[in-house]
Backbone as CSV, one residue per row, in Angstrom:
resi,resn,N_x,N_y,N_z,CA_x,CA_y,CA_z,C_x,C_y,C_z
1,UNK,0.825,-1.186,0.000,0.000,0.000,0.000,0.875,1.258,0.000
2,UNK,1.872,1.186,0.682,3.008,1.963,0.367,3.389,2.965,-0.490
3,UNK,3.796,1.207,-1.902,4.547,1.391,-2.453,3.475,2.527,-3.535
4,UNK,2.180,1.685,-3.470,1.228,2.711,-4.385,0.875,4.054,-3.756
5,UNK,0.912,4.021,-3.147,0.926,5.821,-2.223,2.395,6.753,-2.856
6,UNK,3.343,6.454,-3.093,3.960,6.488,-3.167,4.498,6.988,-5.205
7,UNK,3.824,5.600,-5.440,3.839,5.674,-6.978,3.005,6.734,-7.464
8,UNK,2.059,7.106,-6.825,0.548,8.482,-6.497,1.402,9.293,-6.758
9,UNK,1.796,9.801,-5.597,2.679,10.848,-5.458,3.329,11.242,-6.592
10,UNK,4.024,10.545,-7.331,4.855,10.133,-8.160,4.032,10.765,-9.394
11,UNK,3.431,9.868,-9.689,2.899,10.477,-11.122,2.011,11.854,-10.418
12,UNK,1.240,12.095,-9.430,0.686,14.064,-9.445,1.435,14.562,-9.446
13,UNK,3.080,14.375,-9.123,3.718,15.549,-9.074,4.542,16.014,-10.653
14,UNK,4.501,14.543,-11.433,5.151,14.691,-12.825,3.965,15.326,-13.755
15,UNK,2.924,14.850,-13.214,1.820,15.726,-14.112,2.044,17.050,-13.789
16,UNK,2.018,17.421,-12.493,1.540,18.940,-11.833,2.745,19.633,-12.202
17,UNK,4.067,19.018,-12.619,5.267,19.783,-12.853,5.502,20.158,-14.409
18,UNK,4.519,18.989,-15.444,4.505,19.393,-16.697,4.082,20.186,-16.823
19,UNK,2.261,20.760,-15.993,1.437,21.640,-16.576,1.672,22.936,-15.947
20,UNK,2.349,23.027,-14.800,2.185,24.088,-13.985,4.216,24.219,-13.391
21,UNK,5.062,24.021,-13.895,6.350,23.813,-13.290,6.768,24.549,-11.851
22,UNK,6.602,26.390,-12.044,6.722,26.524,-10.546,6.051,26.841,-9.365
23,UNK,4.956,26.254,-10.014,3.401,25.636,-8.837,4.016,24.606,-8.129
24,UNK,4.469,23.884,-8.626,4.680,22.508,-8.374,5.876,21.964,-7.191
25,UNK,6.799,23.138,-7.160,7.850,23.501,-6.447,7.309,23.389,-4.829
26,UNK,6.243,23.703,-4.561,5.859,23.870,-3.586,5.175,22.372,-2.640
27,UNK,4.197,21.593,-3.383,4.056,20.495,-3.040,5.315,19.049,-3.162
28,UNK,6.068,19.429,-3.817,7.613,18.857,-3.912,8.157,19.159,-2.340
29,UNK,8.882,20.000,-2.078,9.194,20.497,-0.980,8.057,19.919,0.392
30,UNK,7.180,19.456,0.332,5.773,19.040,1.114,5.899,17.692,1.499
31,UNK,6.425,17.189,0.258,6.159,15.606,0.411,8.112,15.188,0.599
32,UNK,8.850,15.808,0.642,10.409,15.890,0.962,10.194,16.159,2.420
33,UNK,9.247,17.464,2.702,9.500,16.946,3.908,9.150,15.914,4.971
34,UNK,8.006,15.316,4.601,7.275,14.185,5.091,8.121,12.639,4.688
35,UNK,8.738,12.826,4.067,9.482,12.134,4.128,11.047,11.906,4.745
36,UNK,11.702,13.244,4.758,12.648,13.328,5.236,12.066,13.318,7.230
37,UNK,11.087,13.539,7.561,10.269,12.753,9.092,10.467,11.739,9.078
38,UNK,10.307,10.901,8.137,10.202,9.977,8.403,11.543,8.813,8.310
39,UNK,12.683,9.176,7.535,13.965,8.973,7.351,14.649,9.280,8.526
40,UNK,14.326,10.512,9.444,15.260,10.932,10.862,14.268,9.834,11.594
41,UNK,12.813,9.443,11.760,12.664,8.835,12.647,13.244,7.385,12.739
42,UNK,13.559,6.902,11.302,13.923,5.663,11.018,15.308,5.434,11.445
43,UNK,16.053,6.327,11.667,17.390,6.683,11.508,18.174,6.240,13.533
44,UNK,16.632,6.530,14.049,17.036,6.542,15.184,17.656,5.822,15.943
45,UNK,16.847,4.323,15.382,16.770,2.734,15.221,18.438,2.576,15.356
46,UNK,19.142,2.055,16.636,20.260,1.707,17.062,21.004,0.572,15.413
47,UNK,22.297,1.201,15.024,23.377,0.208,13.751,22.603,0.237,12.383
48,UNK,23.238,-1.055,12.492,22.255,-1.179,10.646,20.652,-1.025,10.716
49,UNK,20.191,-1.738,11.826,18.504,-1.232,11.962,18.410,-0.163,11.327
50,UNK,19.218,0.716,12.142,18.454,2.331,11.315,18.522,3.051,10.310
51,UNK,20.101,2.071,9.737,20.323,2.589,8.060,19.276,1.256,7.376
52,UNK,18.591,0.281,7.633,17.671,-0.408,7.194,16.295,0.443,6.929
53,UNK,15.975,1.111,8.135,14.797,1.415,8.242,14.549,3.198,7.210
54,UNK,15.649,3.690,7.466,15.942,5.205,6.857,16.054,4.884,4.834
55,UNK,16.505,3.591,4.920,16.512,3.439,3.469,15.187,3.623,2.816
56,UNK,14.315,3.259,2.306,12.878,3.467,2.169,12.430,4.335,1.694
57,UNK,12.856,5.164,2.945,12.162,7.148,2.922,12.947,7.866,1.968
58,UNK,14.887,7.522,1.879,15.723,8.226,1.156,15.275,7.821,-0.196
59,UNK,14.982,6.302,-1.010,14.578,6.058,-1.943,13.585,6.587,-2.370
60,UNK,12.351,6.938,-1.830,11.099,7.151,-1.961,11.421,9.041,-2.491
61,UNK,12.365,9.792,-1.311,12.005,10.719,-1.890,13.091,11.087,-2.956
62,UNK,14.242,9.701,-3.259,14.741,10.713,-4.446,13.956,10.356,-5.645
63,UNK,13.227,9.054,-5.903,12.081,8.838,-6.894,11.112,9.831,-7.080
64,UNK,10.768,10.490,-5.955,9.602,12.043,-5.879,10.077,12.821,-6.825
65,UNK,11.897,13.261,-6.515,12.315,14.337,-6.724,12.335,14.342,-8.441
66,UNK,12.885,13.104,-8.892,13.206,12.782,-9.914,11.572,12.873,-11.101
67,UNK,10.830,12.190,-10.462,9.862,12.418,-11.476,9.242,13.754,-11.527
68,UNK,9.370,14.699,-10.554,8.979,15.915,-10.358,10.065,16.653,-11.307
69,UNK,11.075,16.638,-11.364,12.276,17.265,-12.721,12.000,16.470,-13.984
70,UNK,11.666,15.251,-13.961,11.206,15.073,-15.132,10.135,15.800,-16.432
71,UNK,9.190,15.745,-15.229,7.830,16.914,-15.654,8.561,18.299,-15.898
72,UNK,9.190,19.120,-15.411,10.012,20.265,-15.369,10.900,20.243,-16.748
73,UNK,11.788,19.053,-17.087,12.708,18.645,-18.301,11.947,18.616,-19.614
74,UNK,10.739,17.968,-19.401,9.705,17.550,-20.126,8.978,19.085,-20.889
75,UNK,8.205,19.760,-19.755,7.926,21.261,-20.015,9.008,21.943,-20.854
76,UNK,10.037,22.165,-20.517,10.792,23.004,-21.408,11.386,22.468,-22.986
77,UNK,10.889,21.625,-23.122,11.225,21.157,-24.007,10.550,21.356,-25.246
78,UNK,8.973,21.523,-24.732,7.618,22.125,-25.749,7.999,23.362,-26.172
79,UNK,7.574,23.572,-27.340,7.911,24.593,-28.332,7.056,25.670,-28.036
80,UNK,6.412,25.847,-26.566,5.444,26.846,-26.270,5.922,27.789,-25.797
């Protein structure tokens, strides 16, 4: 359930970054930080536990970040 919450995220923000690029800046930064919560809480977790548990959140939000510049790469590219 996660992973599709996640994949969500993912594609509104590549849409919302094609049609609208520095609208979009703002709910980016939103969901980085809800995630980066959740990476320090994971983090807390005593040795490898907590680089286990922090992994997840770091993946999750550089996949955010990435499809969110995609949409952005994508936009400038139109001849509009």
């Amino acid at each position: 359930m996660v992973i599709g919450a996640i994949v969500a995220v993912c594609v509104v923000l590549l849409v919302l970054a094609f049609l609208a690029p520095r609208l979009s800046s703002r709910p980016q930064r939103g969901v980085d930080g809800a995630l980066e919560a959740g990476r320090k809480g994971g983090s807390k977790a005593p040795g490898k536990l907590g680089r286990l548990l922090q992994k997840p959140f770091s993946k999750s939000e550089h996949a955010v970040d990435r499809s969110a510049g995609a949409g952005r790469r994508g936009r400038s590219k139109l001849p509009l």
